[in-house]
CHARMM-style PDB file with segment names, atoms N, HN, CA, C and O in Angstrom:
ATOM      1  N   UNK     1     -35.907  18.142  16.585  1.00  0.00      PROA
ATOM      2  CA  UNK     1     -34.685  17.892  17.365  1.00  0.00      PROA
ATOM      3  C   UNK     1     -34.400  19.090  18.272  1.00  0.00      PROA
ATOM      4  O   UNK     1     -34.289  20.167  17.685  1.00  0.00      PROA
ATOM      5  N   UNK     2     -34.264  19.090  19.574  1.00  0.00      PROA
ATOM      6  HN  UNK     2     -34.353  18.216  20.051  1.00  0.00      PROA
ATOM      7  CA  UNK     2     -33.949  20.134  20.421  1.00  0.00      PROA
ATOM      8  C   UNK     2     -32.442  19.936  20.984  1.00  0.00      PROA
ATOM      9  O   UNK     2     -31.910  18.860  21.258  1.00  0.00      PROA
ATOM     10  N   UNK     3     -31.953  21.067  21.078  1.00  0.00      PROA
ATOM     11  HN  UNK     3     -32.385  21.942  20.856  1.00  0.00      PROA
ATOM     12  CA  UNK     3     -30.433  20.889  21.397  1.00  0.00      PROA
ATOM     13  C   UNK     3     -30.751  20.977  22.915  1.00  0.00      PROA
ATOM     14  O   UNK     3     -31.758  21.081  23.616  1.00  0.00      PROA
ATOM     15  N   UNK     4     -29.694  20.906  23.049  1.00  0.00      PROA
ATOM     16  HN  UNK     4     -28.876  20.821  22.480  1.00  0.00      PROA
ATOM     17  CA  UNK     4     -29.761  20.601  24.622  1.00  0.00      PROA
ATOM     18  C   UNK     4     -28.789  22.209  25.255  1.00  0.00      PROA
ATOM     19  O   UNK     4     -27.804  22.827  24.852  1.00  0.00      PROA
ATOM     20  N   UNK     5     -29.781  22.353  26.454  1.00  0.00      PROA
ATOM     21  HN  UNK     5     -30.581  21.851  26.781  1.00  0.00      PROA
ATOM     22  CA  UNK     5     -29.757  23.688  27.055  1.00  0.00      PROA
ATOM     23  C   UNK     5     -28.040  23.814  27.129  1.00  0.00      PROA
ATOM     24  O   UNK     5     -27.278  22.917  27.492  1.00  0.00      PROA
ATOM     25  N   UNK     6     -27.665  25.187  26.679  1.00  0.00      PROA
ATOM     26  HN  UNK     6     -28.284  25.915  26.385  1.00  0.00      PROA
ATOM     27  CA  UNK     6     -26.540  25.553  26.988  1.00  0.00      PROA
ATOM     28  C   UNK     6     -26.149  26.530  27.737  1.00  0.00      PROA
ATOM     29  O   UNK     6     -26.509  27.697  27.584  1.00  0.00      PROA
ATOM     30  N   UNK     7     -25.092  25.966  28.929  1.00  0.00      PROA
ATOM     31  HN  UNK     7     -24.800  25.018  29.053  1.00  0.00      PROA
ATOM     32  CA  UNK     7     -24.924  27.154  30.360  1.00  0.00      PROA
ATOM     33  C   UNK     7     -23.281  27.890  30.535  1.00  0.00      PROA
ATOM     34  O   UNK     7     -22.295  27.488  29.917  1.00  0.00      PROA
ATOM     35  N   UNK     8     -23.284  28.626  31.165  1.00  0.00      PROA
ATOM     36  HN  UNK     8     -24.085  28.953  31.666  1.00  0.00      PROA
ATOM     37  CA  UNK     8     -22.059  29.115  31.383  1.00  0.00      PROA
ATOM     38  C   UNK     8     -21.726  29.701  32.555  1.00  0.00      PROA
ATOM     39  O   UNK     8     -22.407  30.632  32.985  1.00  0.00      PROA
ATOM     40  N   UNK     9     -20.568  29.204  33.265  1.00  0.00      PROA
ATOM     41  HN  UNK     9     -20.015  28.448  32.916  1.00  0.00      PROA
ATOM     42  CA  UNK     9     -20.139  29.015  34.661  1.00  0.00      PROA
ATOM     43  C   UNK     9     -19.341  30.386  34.609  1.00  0.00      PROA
ATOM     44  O   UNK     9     -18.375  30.664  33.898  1.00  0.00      PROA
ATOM     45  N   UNK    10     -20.089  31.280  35.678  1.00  0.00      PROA
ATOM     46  HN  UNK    10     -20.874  31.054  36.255  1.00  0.00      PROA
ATOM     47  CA  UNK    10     -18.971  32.874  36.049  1.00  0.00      PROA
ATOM     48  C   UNK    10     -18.129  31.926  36.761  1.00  0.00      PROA
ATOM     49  O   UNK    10     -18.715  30.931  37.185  1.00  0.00      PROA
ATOM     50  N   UNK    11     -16.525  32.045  37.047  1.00  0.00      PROA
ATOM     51  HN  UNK    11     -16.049  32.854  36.702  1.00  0.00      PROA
ATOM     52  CA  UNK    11     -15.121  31.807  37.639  1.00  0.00      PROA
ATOM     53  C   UNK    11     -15.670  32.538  38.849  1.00  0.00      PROA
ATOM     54  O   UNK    11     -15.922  31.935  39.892  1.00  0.00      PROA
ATOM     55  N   UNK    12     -15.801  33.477  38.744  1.00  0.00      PROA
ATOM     56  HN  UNK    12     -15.596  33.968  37.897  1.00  0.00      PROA
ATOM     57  CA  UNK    12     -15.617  34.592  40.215  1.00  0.00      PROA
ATOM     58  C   UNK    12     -16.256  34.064  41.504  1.00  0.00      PROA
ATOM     59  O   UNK    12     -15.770  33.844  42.614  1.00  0.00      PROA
ATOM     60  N   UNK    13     -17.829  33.894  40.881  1.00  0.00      PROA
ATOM     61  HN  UNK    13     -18.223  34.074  39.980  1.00  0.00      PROA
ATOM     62  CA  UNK    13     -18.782  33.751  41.954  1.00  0.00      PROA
ATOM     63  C   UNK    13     -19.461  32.233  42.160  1.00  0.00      PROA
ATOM     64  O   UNK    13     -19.997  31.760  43.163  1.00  0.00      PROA
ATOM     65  N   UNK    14     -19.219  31.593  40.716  1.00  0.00      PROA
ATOM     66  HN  UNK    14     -18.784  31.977  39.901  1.00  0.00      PROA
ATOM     67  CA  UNK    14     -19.860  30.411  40.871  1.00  0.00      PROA
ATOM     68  C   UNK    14     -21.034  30.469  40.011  1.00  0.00      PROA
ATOM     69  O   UNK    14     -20.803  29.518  39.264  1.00  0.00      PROA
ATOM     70  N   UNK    15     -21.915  30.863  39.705  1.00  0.00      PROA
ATOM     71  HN  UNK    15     -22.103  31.636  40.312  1.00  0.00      PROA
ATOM     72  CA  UNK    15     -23.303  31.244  39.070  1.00  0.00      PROA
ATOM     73  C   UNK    15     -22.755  30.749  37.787  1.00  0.00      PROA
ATOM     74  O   UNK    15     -21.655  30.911  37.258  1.00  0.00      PROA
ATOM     75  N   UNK    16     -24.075  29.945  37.342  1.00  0.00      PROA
ATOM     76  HN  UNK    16     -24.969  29.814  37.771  1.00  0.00      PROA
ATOM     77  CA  UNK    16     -24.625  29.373  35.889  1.00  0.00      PROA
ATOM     78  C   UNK    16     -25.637  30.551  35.180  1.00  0.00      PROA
ATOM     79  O   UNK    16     -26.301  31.371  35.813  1.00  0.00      PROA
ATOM     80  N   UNK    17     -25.566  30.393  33.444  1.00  0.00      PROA
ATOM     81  HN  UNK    17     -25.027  29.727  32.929  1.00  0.00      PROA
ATOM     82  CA  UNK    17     -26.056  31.157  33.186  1.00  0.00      PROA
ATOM     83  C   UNK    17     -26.450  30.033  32.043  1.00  0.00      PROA
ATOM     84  O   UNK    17     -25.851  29.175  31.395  1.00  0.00      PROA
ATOM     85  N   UNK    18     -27.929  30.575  32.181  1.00  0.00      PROA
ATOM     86  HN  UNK    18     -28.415  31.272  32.708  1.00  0.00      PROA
ATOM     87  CA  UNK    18     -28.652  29.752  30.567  1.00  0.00      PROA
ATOM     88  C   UNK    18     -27.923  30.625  29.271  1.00  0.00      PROA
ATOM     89  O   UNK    18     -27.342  31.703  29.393  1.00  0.00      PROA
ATOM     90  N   UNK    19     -28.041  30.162  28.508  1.00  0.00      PROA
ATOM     91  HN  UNK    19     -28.513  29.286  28.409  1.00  0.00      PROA
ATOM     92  CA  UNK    19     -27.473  31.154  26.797  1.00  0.00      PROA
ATOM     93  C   UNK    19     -28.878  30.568  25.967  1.00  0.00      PROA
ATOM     94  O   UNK    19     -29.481  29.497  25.902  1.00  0.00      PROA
ATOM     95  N   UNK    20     -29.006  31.891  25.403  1.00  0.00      PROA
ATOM     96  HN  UNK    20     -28.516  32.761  25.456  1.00  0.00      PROA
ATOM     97  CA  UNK    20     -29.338  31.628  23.939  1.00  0.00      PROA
ATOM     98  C   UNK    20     -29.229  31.332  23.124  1.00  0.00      PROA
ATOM     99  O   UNK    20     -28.855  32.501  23.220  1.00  0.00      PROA
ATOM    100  N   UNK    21     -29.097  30.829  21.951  1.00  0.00      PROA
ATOM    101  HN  UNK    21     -29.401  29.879  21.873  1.00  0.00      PROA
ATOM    102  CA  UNK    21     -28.531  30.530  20.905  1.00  0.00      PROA
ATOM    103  C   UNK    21     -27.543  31.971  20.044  1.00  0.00      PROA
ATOM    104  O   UNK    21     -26.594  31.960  19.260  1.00  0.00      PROA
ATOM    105  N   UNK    22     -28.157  32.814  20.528  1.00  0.00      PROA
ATOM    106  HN  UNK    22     -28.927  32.824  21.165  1.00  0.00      PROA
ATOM    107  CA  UNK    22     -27.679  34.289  19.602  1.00  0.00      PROA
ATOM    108  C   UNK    22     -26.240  34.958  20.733  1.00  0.00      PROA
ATOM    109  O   UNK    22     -25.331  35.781  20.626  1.00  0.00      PROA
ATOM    110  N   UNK    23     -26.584  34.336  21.415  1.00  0.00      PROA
ATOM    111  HN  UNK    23     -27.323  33.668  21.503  1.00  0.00      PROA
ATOM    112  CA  UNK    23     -25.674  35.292  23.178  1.00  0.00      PROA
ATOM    113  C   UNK    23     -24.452  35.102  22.572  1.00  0.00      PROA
ATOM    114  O   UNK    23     -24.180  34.029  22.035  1.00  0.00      PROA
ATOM    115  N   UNK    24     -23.525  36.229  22.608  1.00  0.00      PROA
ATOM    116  HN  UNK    24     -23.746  37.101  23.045  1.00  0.00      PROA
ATOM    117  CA  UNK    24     -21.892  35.907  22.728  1.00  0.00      PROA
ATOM    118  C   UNK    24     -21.279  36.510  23.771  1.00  0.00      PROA
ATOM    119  O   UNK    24     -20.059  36.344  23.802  1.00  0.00      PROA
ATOM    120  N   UNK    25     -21.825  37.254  24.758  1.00  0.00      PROA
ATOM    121  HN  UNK    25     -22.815  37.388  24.733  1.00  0.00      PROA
ATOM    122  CA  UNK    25     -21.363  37.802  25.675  1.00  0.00      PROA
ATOM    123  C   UNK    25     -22.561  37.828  26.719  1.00  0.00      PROA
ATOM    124  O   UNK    25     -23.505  38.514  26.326  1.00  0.00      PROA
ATOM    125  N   UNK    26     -22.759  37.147  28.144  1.00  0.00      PROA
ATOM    126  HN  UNK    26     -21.993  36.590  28.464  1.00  0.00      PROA
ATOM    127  CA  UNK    26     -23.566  37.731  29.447  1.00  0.00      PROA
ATOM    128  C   UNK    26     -22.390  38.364  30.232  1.00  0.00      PROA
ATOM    129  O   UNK    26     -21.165  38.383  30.350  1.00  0.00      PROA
ATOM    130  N   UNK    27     -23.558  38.868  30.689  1.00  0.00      PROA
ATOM    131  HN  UNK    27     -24.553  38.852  30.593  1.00  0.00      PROA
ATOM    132  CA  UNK    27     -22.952  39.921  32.563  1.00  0.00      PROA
ATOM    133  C   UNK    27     -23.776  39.138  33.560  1.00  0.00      PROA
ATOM    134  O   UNK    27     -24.952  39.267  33.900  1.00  0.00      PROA
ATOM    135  N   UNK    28     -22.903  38.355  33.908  1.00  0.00      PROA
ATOM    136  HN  UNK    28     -21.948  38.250  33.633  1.00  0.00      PROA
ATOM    137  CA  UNK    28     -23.528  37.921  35.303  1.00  0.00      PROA
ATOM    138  C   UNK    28     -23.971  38.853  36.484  1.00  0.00      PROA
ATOM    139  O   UNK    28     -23.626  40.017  36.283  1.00  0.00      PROA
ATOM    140  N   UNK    29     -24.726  38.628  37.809  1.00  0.00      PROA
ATOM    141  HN  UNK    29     -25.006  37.682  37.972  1.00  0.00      PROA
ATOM    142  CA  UNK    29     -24.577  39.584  39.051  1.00  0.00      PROA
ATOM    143  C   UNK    29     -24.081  39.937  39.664  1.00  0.00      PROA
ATOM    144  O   UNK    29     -24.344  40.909  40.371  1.00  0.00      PROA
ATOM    145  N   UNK    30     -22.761  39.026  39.644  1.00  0.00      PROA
ATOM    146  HN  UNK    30     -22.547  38.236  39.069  1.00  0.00      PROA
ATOM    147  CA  UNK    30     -21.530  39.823  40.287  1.00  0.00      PROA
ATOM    148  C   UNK    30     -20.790  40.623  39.883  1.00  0.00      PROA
ATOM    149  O   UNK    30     -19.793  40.909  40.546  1.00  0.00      PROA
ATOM    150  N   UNK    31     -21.122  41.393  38.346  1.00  0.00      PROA
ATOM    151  HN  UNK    31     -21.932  41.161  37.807  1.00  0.00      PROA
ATOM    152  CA  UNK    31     -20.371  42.207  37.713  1.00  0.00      PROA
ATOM    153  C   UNK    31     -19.808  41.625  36.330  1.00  0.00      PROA
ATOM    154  O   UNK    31     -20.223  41.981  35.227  1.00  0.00      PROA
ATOM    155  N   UNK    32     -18.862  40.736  36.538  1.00  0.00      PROA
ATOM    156  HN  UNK    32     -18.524  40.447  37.434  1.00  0.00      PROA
ATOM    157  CA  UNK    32     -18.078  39.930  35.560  1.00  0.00      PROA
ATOM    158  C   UNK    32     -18.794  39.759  34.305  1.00  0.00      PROA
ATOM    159  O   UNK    32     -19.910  39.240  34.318  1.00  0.00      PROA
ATOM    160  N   UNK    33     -18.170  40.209  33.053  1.00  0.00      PROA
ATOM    161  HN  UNK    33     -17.264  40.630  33.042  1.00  0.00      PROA
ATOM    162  CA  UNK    33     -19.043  39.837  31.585  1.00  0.00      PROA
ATOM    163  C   UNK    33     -18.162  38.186  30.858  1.00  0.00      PROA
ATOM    164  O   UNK    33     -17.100  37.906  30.302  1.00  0.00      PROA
ATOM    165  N   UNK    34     -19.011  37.703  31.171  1.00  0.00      PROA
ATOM    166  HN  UNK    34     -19.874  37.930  31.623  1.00  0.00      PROA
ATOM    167  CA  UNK    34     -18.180  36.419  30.538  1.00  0.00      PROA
ATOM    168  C   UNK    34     -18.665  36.249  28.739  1.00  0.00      PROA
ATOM    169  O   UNK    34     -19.811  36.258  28.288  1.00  0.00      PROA
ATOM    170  N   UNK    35     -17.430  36.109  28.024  1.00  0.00      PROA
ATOM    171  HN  UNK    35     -16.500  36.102  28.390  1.00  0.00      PROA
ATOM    172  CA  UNK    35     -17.067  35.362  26.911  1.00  0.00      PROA
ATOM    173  C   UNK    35     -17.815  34.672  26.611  1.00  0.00      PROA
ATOM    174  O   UNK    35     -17.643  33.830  27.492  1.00  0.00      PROA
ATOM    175  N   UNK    36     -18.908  34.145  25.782  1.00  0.00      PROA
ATOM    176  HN  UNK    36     -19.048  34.829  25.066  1.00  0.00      PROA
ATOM    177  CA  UNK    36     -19.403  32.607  25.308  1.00  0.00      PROA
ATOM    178  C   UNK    36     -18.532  32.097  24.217  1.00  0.00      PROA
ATOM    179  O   UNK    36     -17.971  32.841  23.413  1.00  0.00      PROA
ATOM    180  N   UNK    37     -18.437  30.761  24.219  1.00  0.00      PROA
ATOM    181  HN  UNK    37     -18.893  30.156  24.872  1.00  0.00      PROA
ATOM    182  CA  UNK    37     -18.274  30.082  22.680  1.00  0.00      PROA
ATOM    183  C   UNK    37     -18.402  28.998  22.824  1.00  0.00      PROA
ATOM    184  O   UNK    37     -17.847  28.264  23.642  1.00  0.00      PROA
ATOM    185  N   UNK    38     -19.687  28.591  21.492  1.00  0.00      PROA
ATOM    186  HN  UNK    38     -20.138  29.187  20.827  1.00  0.00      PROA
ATOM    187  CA  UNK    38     -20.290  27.543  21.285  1.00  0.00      PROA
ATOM    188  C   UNK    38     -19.998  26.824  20.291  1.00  0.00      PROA
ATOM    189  O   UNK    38     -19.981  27.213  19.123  1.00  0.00      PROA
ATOM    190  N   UNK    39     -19.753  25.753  20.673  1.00  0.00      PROA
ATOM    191  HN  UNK    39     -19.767  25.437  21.621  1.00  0.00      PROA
ATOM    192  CA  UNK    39     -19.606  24.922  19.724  1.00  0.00      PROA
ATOM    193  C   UNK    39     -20.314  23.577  19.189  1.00  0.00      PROA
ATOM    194  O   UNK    39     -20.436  22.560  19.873  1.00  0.00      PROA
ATOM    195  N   UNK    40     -20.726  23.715  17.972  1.00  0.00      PROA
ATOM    196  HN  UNK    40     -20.627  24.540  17.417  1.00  0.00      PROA
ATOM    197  CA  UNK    40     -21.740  22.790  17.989  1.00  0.00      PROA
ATOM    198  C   UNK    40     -21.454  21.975  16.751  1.00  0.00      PROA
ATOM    199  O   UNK    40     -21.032  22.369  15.664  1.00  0.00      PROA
ATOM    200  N   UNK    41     -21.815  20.595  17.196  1.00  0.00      PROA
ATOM    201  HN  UNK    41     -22.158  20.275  18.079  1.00  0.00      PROA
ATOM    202  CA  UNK    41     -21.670  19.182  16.858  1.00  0.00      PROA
ATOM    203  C   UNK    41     -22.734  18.551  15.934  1.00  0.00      PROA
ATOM    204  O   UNK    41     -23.867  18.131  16.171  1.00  0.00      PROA
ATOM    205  N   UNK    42     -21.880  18.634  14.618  1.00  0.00      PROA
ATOM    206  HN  UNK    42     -20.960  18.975  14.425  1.00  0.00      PROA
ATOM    207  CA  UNK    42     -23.180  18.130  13.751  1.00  0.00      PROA
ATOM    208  C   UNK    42     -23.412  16.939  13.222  1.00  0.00      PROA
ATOM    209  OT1 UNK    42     -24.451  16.734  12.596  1.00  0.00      PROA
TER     210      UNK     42
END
């Protein structure tokens, strides 16, 4: 069973970001460190 890719939208600039399963925090390129939280459906 593969989960299905999970992304996260920077506010600032617009840019998607793939996540890992382990990620709780990226830094996008425009600077901005965005928050993750995943929630998953069992």
């Amino acid at each position: 069973m593969n989960e299905p890719a999970v992304e996260v939208t920077c506010p600032d600039c617009g840019a998607t970001h793939p996540l890992e399963r382990t990620d709780t925090r990226v830094h996008c390129e425009c600077g901005v460190e965005l928050a993750v939280t995943v929630t998953r459906i069992r």
